[in-house]
N, C-alpha and C positions, 0 to 999 in steps of 0.2 A: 606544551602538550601535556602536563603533568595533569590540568584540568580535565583530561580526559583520562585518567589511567583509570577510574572507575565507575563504570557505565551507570549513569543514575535511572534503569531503567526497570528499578525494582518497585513492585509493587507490594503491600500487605493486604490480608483478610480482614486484620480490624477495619481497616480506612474505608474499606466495602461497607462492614455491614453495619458499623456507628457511623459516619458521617456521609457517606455518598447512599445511602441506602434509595432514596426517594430519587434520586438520579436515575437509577437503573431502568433498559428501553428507551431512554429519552435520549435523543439528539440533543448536543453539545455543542453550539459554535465557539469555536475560540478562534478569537479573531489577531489575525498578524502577530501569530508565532516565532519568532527571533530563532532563524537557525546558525549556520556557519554562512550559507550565502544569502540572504534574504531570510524574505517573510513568507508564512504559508498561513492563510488559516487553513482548519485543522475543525473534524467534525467530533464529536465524541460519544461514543453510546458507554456506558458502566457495565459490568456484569457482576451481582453481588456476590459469584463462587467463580471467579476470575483465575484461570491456572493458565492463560496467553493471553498476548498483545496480539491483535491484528494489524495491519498495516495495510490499507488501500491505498492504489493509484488509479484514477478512474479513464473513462475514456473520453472524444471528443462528444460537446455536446453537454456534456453532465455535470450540472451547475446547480446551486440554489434554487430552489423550486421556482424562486420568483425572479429568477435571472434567467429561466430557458424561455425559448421563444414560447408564446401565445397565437401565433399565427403559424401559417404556411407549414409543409410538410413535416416538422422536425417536432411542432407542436403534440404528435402524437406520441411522442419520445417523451415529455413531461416526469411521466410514471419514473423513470429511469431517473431522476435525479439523487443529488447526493445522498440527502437524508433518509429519502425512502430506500435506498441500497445499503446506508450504513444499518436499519432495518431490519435487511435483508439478511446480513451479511451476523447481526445480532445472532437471524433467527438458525443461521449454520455453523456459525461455531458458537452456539450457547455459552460456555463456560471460558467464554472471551470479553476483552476490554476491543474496543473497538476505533480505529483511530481512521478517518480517510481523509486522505490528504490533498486539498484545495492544489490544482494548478496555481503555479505563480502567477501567470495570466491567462484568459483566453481569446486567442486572435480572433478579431470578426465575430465574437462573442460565438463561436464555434469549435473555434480549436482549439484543445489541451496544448499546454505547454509548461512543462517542467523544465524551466531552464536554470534551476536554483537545484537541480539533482543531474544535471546532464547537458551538456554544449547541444541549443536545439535552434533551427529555424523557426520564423515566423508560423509557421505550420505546425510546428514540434516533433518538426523528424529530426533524430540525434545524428550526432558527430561524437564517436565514445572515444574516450582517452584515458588510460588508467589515474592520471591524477586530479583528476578532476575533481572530488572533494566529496560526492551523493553522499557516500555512506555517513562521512563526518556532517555531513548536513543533519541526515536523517537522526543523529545521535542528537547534536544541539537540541532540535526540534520538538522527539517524544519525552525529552528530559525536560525544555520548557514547558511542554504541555502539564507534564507533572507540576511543577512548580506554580503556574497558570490556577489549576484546580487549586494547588493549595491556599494561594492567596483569596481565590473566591471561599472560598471555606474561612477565610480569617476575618472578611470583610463583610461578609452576607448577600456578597455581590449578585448571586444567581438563586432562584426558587429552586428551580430544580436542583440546586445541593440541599438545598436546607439553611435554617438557622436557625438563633439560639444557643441555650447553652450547654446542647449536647454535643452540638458541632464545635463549638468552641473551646469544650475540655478535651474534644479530642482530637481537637488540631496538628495535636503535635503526634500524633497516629500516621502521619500522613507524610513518612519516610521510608525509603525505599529499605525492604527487611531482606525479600529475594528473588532474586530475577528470575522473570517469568519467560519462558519461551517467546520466539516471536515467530508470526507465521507472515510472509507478507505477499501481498496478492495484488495483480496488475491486469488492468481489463484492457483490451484493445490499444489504444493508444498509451492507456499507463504501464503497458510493458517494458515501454524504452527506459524505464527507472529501473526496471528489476533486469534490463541487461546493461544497463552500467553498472550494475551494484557487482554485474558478475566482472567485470572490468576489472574493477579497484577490488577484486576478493583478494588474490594475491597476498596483492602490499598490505592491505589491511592485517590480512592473519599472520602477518612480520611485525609488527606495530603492535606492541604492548598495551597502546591507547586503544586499539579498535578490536583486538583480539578476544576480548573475552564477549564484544559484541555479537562478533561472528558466531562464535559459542553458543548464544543465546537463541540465533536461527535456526529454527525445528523444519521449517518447510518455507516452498514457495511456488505459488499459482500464477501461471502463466495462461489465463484467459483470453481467447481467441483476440493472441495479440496483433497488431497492425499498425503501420504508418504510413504516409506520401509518401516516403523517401523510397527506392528502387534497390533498397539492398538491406542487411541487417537488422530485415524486423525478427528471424530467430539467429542469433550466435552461434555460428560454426566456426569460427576460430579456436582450434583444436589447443592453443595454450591457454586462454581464456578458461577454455570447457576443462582444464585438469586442475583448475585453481578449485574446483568441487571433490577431486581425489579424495582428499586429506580430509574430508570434515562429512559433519553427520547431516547436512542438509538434504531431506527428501525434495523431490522435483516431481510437480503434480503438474500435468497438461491438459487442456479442457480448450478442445475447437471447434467451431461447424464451419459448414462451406461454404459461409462467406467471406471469409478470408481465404483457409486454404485448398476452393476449388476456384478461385476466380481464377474465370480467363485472361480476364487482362491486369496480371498481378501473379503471374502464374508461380513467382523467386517465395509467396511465401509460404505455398505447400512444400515446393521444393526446400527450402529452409528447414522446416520446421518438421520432415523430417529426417534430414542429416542430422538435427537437435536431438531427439530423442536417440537415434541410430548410436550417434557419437560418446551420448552419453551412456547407455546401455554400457558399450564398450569399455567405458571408463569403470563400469561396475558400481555407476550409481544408481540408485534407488530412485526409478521414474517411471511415473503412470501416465498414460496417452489413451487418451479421451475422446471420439469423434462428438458430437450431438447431431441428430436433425437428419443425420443423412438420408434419411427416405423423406423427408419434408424438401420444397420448394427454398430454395438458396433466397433465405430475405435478411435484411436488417432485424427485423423481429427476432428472429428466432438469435442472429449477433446475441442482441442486449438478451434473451430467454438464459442461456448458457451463465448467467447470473444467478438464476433459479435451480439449476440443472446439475451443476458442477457437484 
């Protein structure tokens, strides 16, 4: 564990603005990411006045542009893929690095499944456990993604960094000086990441190794999240929800009523607000969000609260 006792998830201003400079707004695929359980690729946008790290988990559906379907109904979903949300997501937290994180697979080339951050069915509805490892995943992950740029930066591997011999005297720029906030944000189905993460908060912030990580979480966006599963798409496990007591993470909520007015699925308006209720209570810091509520209950408007938030 000693390899982790220093979160390699520092970033500097020089590494911005001499060597990744020609990066910035451009989508980054880094392909098969080495975490603690698996591989992820990993999308990546630059910000060259970088002061956080984003962190996306997306929802079902939202793939490589040229991996969503081209036919039948979902074709119109297109727009909503990854690239153009990491984009998106540039254009809302500006003075961020931006990181969204590839499902480990997708069932029927539909369903999100993060089974390398959270015990999930074929579907990617979770089974949460606190030892289950997300968060140490999530560490291995954004710290190889560092290490990833860096080697492109050594080797000329990618245009979008650059190369030559400006990139190459300042290669070694490209060590972590000081950790950046992290904000990390989960859309419909990539919510079930960021309620495991509240899982293993606990242990984590007993753990030397994961402690200063937790530290580093400034917020976190729970976008109108959802799963198949018939129970805990929000966390009301009132020990769960105290593991947030003790620390300075704000909790931003952003839903429409497609998830929490459906009728048949009625557990996750019901859910979602004993979540915010609960929390309240606990005297944490949490904003709740409806969108769309005078608009017509669609998918559309789902994926819009992307825009909205």
């Amino acid at each position: 564990m000693k390899y982790f006792h220093k979160i390699n998830l520092r970033h500097s201003r020089e590494i911005t603005l001499r060597q990744l400079g020609n990066m910035a707004k451009t989508p980054i695929r880094l392909k098969d990411i080495g975490g603690c359980n698996g591989k992820n690729d990993v999308i990546f946008i630059h910000s060259a006045t970088a002061t956080k790290n984003v962190i996306y988990f997306g929802g079902d559906i939202q793939n490589y542009p040229e991996e969503m379907p081209k036919r039948g109904e979902i074709k119109s979903y297109r727009e909503w893929n990854l690239e153009n949300t990491a984009t998106l997501l540039h254009k809302h937290f500006e003075d961020s690095n931006i990181f969204i994180v590839k499902p480990s697979r997708m069932h029927l080339r539909t369903f999100s499944v993060f089974e390398n951050f959270v015990p999930s069915n074929d579907f990617g509805s979770p089974d949460h456990i606190a030892d289950y490892g997300g968060l140490k995943h999530l560490i291995c992950l954004i710290m190889n993604c560092f290490k990833e740029l860096k080697e492109r930066i050594t080797t000329g591997k990618s245009s979008a960094i650059g190369n030559g011999s400006e990139e190459n005297k300042n290669k070694s720029c490209l060590k972590e000086k000081e950790l950046l906030p992290l904000v990390l944000t989960g859309f419909s189905k990539g919510c079930v990441v960021l309620n495991q993460f509240l899982y293993e908060l606990e242990l984590a912030k007993l753990n030397p190794s994961f402690s200063d990580f937790v530290k580093q979480i400034e917020s976190m966006y729970w976008l109108d999240g959802g799963h198949s599963g018939g129970s805990n798409t929000w966390i009301n496990d009132d020990k769960v929800l105290r593991s947030l007591k003790d620390t300075e993470i704000k909790i931003h909520v952003h839903v429409t009523p497609y998830q929490v007015k459906d009728m048949n699925r009625p557990w996750i308006g019901q859910e979602k607000k004993k979540f915010v209720s609960k929390l309240k209570r606990l005297g944490i810091t949490v904003t709740d969000t409806l969108h769309f509520d005078d608009e017509e209950v669609s998918l559309d408007n789902h994926f819009r609260v992307l825009e909205s938030f």
